[in-house]
C-alpha positions in Angstrom: 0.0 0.0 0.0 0.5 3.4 -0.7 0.6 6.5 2.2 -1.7 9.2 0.6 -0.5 12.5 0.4 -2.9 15.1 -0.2 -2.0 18.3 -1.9 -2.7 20.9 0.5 -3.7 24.3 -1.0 -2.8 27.3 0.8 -5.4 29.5 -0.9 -8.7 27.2 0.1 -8.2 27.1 3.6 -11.4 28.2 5.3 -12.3 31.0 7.4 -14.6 30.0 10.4 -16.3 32.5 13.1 -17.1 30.9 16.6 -19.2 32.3 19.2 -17.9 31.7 22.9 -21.0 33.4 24.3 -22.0 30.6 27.0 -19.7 28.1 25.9 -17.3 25.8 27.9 -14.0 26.7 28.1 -12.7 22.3 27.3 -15.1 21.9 24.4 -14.8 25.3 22.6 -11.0 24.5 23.0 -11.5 20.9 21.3 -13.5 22.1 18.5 -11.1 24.7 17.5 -8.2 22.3 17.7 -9.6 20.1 15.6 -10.1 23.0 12.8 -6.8 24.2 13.3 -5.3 20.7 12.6 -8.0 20.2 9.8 -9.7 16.4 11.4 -12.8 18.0 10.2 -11.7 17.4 6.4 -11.7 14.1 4.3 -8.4 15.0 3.4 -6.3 15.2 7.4 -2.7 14.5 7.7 -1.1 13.9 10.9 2.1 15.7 10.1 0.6 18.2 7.8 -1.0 21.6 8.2 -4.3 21.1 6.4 -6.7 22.7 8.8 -8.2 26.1 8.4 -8.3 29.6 10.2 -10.2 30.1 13.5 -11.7 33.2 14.4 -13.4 33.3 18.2 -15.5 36.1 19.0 -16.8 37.2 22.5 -14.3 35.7 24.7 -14.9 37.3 27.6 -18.3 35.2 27.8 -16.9 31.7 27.9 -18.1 29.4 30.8 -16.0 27.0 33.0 -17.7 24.8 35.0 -17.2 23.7 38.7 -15.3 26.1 40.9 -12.7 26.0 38.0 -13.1 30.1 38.2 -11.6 30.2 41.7 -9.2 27.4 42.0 -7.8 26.6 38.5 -4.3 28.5 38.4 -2.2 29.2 35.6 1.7 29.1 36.5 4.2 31.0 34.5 7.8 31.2 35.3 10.4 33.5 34.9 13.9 31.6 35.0 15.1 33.4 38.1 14.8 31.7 41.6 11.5 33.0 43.4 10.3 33.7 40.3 7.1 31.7 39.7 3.6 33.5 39.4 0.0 32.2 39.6 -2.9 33.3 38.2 -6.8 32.5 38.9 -9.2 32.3 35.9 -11.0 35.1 37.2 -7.5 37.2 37.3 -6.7 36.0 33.6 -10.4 36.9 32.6 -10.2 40.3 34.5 -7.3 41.3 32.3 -7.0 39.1 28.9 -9.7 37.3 28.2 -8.7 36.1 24.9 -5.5 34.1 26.7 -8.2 31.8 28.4 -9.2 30.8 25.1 -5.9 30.3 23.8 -3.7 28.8 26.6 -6.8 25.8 26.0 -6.2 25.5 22.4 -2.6 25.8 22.7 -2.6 22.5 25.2 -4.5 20.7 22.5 -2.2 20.5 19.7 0.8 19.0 19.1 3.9 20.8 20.9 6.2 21.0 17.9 7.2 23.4 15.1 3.8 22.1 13.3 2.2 23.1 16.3 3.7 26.4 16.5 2.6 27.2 13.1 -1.3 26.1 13.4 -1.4 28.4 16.5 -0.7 31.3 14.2 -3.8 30.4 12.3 -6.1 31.5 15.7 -7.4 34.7 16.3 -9.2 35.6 19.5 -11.6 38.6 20.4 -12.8 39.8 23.6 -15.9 41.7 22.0 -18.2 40.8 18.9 -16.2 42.5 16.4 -13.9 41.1 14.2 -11.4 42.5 11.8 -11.5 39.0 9.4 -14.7 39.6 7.3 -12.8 40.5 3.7 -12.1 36.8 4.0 -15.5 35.8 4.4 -15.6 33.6 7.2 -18.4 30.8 7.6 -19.9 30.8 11.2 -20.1 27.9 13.4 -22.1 26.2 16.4 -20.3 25.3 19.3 -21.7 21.7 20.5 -22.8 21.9 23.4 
């Protein structure tokens, strides 16, 4: 047998427009992995970049269940000794909302230079607005 190679077209790649108004945080994060990776095409690759772009609107308005908005911490640290900070969701949602959204997605794809690459193809917004729509981006449903 034969490994099929598709040919991957840089100028067909979709534009797609995702509400986060009431969604979860986890499956708003899966969905737009998956697009960034292209699985929702006949033609995915593993180790090629065949998804589409990713625009998510209203970011501020994404849901996390439990007492995830209180407890869950994000760590970040900067290489010198004591220097380790930790923030809350609430903090993180207080002052970029959009990094909730794409610290998820981030965790979701493969941590190489593909990966590095499809992360350039997401775009994040706090309000409803958008600057995408010359490229006519198709809107999708989040599953709830």
């Amino acid at each position: 047998m034969k490994t099929y190679l598709p040919k991957v077209n840089i100028d067909e790649r979709k534009w797609h427009v995702i509400d986060a108004d009431g969604a979860v945080l986890g499956r708003l994060a899966v969905q737009v992995a998956d697009i960034l990776r292209g699985k929702n095409t006949p033609v995915f690759t593993p180790h090629l970049d065949a998804g589409g772009f990713v625009v998510v609107i209203n970011a501020e308005k994404v849901r996390v269940s439990g007492k995830k908005e209180t407890d869950k911490t994000y760590m970040s640290y900067s290489g010198w000794k004591g220097g380790e900070k930790y923030t809350t969701v609430e903090q993180l949602r207080a002052k970029h909302p959009e990094m909730l959204i794409h610290r998820a997605v981030k965790g979701m794809i493969p941590k190489n230079r593909l990966g590095k690459v499809l992360l350039t193809k997401l775009k994040v917004y706090k309000g409803p607005s958008h600057p995408h729509a010359a490229q006519l981006p198709a809107t999708r449903k989040v599953a709830a």
